[in-house]
N, C-alpha and C positions, 0 to 999 in steps of 0.2 A: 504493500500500500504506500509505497514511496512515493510518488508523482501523488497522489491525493491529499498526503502532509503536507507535501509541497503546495500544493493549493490551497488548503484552510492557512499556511504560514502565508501566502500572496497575500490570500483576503483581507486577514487582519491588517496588513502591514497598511493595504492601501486602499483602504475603507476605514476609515474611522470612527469611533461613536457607531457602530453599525453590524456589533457582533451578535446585537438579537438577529437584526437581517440578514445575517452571512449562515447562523445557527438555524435558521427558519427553512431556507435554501438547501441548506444541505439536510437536513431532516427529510426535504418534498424528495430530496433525491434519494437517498436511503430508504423513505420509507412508499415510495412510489405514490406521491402526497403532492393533489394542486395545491401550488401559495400563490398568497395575494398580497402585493407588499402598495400600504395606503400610506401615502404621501404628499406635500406639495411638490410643486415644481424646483427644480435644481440641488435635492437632495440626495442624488445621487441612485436613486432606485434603478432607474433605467440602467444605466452600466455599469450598474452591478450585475442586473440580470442579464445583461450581454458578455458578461465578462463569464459569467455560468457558461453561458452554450456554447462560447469560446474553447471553455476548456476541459469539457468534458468532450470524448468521442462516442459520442449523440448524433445523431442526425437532427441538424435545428431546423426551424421554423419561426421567422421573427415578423410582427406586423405591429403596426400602429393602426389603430380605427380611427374613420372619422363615417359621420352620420351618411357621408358618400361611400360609407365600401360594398360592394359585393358580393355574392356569394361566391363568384366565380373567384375573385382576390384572395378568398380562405379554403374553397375546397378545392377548386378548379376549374377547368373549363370543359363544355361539352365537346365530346369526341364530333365529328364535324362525318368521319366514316359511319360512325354506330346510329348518328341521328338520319344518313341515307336509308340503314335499315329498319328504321321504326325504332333505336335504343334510344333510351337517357343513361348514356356512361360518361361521366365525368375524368376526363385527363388530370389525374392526382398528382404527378410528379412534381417535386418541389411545395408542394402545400402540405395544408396540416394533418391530412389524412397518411401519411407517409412518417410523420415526423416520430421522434423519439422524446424530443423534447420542445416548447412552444413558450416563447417568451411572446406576451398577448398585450400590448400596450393601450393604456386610453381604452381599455376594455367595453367599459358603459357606453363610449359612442357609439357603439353599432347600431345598425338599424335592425326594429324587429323579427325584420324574415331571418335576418345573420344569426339575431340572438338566439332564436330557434335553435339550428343546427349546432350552434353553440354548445347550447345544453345538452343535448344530445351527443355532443361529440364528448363533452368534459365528464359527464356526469355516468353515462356510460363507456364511453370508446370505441364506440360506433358511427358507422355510414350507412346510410343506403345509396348504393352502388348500381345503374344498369340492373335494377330489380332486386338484386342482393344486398343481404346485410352483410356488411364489412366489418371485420376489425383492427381497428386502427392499433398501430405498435407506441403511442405514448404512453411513456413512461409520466411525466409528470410535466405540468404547464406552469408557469409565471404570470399572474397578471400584474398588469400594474393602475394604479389609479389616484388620483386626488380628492377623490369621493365615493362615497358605501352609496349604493344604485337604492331608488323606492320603489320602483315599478316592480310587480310580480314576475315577471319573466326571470328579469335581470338579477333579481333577488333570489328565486333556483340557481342562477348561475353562482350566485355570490355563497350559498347555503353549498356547493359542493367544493368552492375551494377550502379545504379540509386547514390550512397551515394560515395563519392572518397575522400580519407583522406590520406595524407603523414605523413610520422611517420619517426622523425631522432634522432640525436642521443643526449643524454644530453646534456643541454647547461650550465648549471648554476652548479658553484662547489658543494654550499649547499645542490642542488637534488640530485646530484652525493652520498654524504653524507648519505643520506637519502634512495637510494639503496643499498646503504652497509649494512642499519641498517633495514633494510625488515625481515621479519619473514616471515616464509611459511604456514600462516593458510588457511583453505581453505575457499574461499568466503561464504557468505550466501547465501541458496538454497530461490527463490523466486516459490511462487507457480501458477500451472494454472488460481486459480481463478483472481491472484493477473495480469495476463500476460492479462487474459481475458478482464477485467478492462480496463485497459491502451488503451487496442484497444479501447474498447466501447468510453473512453473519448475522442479519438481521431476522433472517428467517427463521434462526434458530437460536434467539432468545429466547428465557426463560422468565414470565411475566413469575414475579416474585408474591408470598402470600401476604408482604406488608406493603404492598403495592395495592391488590386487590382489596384491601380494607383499608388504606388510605382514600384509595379512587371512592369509596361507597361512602365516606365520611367527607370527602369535599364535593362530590353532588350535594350530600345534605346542607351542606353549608352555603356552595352557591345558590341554592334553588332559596332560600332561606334570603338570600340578600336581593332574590328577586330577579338573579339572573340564571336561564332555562336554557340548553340546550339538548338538543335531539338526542333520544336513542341510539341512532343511527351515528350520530357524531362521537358520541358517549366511546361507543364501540371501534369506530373507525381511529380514538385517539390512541387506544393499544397499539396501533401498528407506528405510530408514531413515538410511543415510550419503548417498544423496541429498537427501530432506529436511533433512539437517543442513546442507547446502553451498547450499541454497535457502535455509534461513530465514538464512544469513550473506550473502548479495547474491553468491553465485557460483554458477558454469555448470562448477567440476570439481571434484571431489572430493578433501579433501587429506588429510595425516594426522591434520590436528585433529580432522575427523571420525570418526575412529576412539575416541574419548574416547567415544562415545553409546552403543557396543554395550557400555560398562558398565551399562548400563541392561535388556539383553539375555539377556545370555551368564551371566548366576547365573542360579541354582534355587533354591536355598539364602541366607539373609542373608551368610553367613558367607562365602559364595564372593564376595560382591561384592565383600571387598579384593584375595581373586588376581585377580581379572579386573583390574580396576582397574589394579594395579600392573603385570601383562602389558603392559596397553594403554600407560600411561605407560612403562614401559620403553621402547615404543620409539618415541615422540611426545613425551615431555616426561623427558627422565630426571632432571634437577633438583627437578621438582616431584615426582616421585613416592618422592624420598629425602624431601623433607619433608613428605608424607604420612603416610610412616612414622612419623616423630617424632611428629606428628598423631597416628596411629592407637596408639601409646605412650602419649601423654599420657592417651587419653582411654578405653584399658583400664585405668590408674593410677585414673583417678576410677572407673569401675565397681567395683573392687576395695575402696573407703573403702566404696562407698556399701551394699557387701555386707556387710563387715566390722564397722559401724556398731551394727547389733541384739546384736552379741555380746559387743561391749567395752567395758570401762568407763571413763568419762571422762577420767578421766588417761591411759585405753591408748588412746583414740578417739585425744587432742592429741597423743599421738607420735606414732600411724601417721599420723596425715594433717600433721604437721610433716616427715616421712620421705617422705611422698607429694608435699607443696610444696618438698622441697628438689631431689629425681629430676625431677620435671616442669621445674625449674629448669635445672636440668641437661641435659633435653633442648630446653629453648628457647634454650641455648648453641649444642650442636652444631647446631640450623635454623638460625639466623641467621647462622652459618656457610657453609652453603649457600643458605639466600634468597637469589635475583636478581629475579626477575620480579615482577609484582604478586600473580599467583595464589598464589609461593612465600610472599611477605611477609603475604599476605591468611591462610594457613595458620599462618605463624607468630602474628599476631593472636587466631587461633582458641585454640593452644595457651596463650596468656598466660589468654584467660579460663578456663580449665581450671583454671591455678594460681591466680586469681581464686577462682573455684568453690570450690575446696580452700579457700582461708584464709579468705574469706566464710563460708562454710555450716560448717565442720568444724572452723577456727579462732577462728572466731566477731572474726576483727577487721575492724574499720572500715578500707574501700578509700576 
């Protein structure tokens, strides 16, 4: 599995802030698992997941929607022979009916009749073909988007991408630094045999029995905080706490795995700190108090940055002097509780928050 290390050490190196997105990706491909990575514009989603079909030996399929595309742009075009004799056989080659892997951009533009075939292609991996059902060799797809779809169609589609990862914008000066100083080599190409692999070991994990009475204790707990997912989703997230215990060099499933069906178990952005904190509840409970502080800090900095159009510069320097003194205060109470790296790695995050604050709002020299 050498060229694959070599890839999760690319990833990280040159993606920053973006190890849930890197970790989400390589789960959909372990665990033969659509991800949907939600994001705005210029946070790097898209070449990330170009940089996946890069380098894996996959056969890709890459598109961008717009509310002009057609079916014939995703599945193919009609054979022009088969329609002399009474067929509808569609010429697949180079479309997504062929592919291994499918990086699906701008997802939600598609127009309805597209969305259709969509769902039917993602949700089972089928065609209808020249009269026959077809089945398609995807392995796993990428969408990408800036927005969760409302429409019912759209929302089947959204309900099978099984992996769902939010991707924002840098937070930490230092990584900011660190994209500056990026070089544009191309990743390492991992191969078949090494992809082959990866399944195999996954397929023969060992779902653990404090695995299986963890998983039945945080349904009670989500469904409890009001957030509900499928049976079906419930089910399908086993295969994804085995690939979690694969891509770690293990044969049984532990509770650290349990951290991935934060990737899962929302619907909504918003739900992904109760899940979150479910999950740490009962896998990390130190780290999951100082997330909290985390997740304080970093509704304090939304709050300036709202506040900001409406007040005037003397009111801006006190709420955000009021904003670095709170943030202060909660990077008291973390480090309080920091032990581990990840806790100490959170507390880090929070400092440049108050950073942020007296940077951008104080306008003083760090």
């Amino acid at each position: 599995m050498q060229r694959f290390e070599e890839l999760k050490n690319y990833l990280h190196s040159n993606f920053v802030e973006l190890d849930h997105a890197i970790r989400a990706l390589l789960l959909g491909l372990t665990a033969k698992a659509h991800v949907f990575l939600l994001g705005p514009p210029g946070t790097a989603k898209s070449h990330l997941a170009e940089v996946i079909c890069d380098a894996l030996e996959l056969k890709a399929f890459r598109f961008l929607f717009t509310d002009e595309t057609k079916h014939k742009d995703i599945f193919g075009i009609q054979s022009i022979q088969a329609l002399k004799e009474d067929k509808d056989v569609l010429i697949t080659e180079g479309k997504l009916p062929e592919a291994d892997v499918a990086y699906l951009d701008e997802i939600w533009k598609a127009n309805a009749s597209v969305v259709n075939m969509l769902l039917w292609a993602l949700r089972d991996g089928k065609l209808t073909n020249g009269g026959q059902t077809v089945k398609m060799p995807l392995v796993f797809a990428i969408a990408c988007s800036n927005e969760i779809p409302e429409d019912s169609t759209r929302r089947a589609i959204y309900d099978r991408l099984l992996i769902r990862e939010e991707v924002k914008d840098i937070e930490m000066a230092e990584n900011f630094r660190k994209v500056l100083e990026r070089t544009d080599v191309p990743p390492p190409k991992v191969p078949m045999k090494e992809i082959e692999a990866l399944w195999k070991s996954a397929e023969g994990v060992k779902v653990s029995s404090d695995v299986k009475e963890a998983l039945t204790e945080l349904r009670e707990k989500i469904h409890d905080e009001g957030v509900r997912s499928s049976n079906r989703r419930w089910f399908d997230s086993v295969r994804v706490l085995r690939a979690s215990a694969a891509l770690d060099g293990r044969s049984e499933t532990g509770l650290q795995d349990l951290e991935s069906l934060s990737s899962i178990l929302w619907h909504q952005p918003e739900e992904r700190v109760t899940v979150r904190q479910a999950i740490l509840n009962i896998t990390d409970p130190g780290l999951a108090k100082v997330l909290e502080y985390l997740d304080s800090a970093r509704e304090e900095l939304e709050k300036i940055k709202q506040e900001q159009d409406r007040l005037s510069g003397s009111e801006m320097f006190q709420r955000a002097s009021q904003a670095a003194t709170e943030v202060a205060a909660i990077i008291a109470e973390a480090e309080k509780t920091a032990r581990s790296k990840r806790e100490k790695e959170a507390v880090e995050s929070i400092r440049s928050i108050q950073a942020n604050i007296m940077r951008n709002f104080l306008k003083l020299k760090l």
